[in-house]
C-alpha positions in Angstrom: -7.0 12.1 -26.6 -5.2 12.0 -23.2 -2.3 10.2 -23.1 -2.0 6.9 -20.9 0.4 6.6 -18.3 2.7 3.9 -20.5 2.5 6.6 -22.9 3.2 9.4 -20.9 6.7 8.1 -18.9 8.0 6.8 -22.3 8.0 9.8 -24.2 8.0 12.6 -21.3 11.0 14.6 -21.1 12.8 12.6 -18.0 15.9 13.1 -15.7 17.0 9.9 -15.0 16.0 6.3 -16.8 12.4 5.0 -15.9 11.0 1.9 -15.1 9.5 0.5 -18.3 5.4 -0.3 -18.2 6.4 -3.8 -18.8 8.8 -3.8 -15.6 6.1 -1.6 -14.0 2.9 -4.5 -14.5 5.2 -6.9 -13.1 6.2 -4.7 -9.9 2.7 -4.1 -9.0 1.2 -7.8 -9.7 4.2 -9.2 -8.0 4.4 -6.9 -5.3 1.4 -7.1 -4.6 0.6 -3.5 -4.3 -3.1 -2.8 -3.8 -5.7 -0.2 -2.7 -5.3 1.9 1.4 -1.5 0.1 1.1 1.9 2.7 2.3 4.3 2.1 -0.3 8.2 2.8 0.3 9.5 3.5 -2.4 13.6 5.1 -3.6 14.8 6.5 -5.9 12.2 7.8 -7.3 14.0 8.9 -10.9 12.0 10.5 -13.1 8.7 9.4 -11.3 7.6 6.7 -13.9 7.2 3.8 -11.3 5.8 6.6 -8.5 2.6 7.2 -10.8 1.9 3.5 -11.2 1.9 3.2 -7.7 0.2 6.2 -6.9 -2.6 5.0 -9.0 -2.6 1.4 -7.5 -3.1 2.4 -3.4 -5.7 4.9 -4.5 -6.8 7.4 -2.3 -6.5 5.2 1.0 -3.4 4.6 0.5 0.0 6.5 -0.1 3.3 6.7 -1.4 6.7 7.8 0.2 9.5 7.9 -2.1 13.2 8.9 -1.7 15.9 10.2 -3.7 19.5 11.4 -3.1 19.2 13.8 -5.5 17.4 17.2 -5.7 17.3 17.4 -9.5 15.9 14.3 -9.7 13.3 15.3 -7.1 12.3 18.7 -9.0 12.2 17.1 -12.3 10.1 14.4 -10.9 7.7 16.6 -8.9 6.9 18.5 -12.2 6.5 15.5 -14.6 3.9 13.5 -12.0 2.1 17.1 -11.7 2.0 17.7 -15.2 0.6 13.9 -15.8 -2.1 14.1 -12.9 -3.3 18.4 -13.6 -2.4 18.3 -10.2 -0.1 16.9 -7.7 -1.0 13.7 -6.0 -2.1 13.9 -2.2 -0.7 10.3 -1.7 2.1 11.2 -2.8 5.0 12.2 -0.4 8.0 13.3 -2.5 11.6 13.5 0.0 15.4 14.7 -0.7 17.9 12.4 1.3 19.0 9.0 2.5 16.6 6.3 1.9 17.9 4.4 5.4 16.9 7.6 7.3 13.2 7.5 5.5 12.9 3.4 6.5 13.2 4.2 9.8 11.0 6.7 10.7 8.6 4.7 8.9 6.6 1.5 9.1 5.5 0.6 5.4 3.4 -2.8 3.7 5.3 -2.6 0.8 9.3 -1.6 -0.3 9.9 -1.4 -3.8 13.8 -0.2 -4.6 15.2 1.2 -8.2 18.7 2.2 -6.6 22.4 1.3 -7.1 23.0 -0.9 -4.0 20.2 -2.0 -1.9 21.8 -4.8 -0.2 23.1 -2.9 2.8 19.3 -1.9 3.7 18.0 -5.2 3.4 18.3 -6.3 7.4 16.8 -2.9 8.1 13.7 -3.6 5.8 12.8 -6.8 7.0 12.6 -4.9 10.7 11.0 -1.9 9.6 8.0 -4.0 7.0 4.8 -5.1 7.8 5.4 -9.0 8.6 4.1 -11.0 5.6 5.2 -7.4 3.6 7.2 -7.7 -0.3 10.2 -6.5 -1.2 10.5 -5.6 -4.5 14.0 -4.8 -5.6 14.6 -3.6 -9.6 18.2 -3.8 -10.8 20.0 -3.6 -14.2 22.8 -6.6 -14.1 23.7 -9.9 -12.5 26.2 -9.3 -9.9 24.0 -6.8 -8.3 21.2 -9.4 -8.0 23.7 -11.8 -6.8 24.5 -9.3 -3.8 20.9 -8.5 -3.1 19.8 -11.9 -2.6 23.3 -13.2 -0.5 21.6 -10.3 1.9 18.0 -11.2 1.5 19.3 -15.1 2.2 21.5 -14.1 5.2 18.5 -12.6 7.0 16.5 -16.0 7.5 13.4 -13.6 7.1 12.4 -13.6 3.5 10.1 -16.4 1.6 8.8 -17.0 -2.0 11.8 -15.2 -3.5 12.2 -15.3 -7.0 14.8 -13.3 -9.7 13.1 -12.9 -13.1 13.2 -10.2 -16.1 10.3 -8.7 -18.6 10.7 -9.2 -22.6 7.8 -7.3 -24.4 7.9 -8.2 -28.3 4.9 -6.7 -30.5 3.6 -8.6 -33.6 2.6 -7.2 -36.7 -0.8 -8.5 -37.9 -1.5 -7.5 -41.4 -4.4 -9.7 -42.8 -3.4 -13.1 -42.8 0.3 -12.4 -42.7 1.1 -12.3 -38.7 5.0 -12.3 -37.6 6.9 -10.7 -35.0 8.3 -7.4 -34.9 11.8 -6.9 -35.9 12.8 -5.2 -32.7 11.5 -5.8 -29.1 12.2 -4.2 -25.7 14.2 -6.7 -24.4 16.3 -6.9 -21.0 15.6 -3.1 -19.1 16.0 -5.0 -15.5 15.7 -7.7 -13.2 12.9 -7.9 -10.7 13.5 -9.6 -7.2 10.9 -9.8 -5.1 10.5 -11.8 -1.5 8.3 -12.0 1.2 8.9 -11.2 5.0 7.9 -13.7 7.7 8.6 -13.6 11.4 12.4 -14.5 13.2 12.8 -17.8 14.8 12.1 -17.8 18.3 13.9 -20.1 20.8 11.5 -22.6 22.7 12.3 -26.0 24.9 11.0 -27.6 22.0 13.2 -26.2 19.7 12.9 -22.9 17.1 10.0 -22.4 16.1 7.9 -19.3 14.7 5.7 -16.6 16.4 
């Protein structure tokens, strides 16, 4: 039978780490990606996360993502191809900065799988659809901690929340039903937040557009 996607990204021959399905469910529920949607997207890795959301704009919709580097790029290029027969139209695959790929573009969605985001979070909140989310996946604490000081310092983001993903199977043998020994436990944390028009000045006071 033809592999499924969760089976395909966590046993395909990949570059750099993926996003796990269990991270990948929560991105795209959370996120709130959905059908004729333009997804930013960086770095795109090995391309795991890419096909997920490939799948979830459909045809209407489409996906830029960025990466820094070009064997990341290649490998991820041929793995997506490989998994579709055929490369994705709504996909748009890029080499280089991610700032210089927010600006000449004006997405619904950003979802971010990269070392430091924080210094691209005022940009995002200019360049995003108002009412837009931000999804941001990262590996440890202090990095969350930075990422949100910047989404807070903004005064543009609402409904943020930090969380991470535990997936444990149980065996079910008859009537003898347990847990699993092992489980995939902490891969990353998810923040997400949404964006919401500045403060404007009036006689009355601030208030929002």
């Amino acid at each position: 039978m033809r592999p499924r996607l969760a089976d395909y990204t966590t046993k395909m021959g990949r570059g750099a780490t993926i996003v796990y399905p269990k991270d990948v469910g929560a991105i795209l529920t959370w996120a709130d990606i959905a059908p004729g949607m333009t997804v930013l997207e960086a770095g795109t890795g090995s391309g795991a996360l890419t096909m997920a959301l490939s799948r979830a704009v459909g045809s209407s919709g489409k996906v830029i993502s960025v990466d820094v580097r070009e064997d990341h790029h290649k490998k991820a290029r041929k793995l997506i191809g490989g998994f579709f027969n055929e490369f994705p139209p709504n996909i748009e695959l890029l080499i280089g900065e991610f700032a210089d790929v927010l600006q000449e573009s004006t997405p619904d969605r950003v979802v971010l799988d990269m070392p430091e985001p924080w210094p691209h979070v005022p940009a995002i909140v200019e360049r995003m659809r108002l009412g837009g989310t931000f999804c941001c996946y990262l590996p440890t604490v202090p990095q969350v901690e930075k990422v949100r000081a910047a989404m807070e310092e903004t005064r543009r983001f609402i409904e943020v929340s930090s969380f991470e993903i535990m997936h444990r199977e149980w065996a079910v043998s008859g009537r003898s039903v347990r847990p699993e020994h092992r489980m995939v436990g902490h891969t990353g944390f998810l923040t997400v937040g949404r964006t919401f028009a500045p403060l404007r000045k009036t006689a009355r006071g601030p208030e929002r557009d």
